[in-house]
N, C-alpha and C positions, 0 to 999 in steps of 0.2 A: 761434384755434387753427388750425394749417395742415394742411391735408388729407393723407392718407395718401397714400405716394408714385405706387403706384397710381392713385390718382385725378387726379395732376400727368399723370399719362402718362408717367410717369419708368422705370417698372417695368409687367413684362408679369404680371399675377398669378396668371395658371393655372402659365404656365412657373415662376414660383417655385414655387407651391404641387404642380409635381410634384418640383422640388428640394429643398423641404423635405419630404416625404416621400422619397424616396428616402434624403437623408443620415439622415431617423430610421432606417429602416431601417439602413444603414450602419453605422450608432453604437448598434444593439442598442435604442430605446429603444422602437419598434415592432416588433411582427411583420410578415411580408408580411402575414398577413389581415388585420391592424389596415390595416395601410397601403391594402389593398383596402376594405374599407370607408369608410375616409377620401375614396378618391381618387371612389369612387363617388357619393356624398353631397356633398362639399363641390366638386369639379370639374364633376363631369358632372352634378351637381345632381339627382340621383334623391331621391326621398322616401325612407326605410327599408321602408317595404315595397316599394318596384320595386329597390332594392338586394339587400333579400334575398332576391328572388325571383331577380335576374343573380349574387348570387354562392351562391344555393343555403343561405342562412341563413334566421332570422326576423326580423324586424321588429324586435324584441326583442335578437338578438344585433347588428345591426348598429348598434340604438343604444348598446347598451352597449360594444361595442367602437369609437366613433365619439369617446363618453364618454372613453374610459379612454385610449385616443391622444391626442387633444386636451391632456389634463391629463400625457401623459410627455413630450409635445412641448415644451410649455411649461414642463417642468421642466428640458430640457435647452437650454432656449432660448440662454443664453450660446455652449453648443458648437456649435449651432445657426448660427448667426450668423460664428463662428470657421471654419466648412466653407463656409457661403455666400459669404463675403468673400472666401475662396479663395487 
């Protein structure tokens, strides 16, 4: 199996993963809060409760809106991919 391109070095993957956020947003399939909780968590690598404590939610809302992003992102992943290619 050949490792993800990230891991070749091929690709920088915070900077994607703030372009793949950002195009969710773009394309309606996040909200910015969604996308702030995302960017929180999976970027900057906060636990949900030092998330929600930075963006003023609970623990609770941040995972469930981490949840629910994840699952529109991936639903729009083809257009995803059609804005990243650019």
């Amino acid at each position: 199996m050949t490792p993800p391109l990230w891991r070749q070095g091929q690709v920088e993957p915070w900077g994607d993963a703030e372009r793949v956020l950002s195009v969710g947003v773009a394309l309606g399939a996040i909200t910015p809060r969604t996308r702030a909780a995302l960017h929180s968590v999976y970027v900057e690598g906060r636990s949900s409760t030092a998330a929600g404590v930075h963006l003023g939610a609970s623990a609770a809302a941040v995972r469930q809106r981490c949840s629910q992003g994840v699952r529109a992102l991936r639903a729009i992943a083809p257009e995803l991919l059609d804005e990243l290619a650019g």
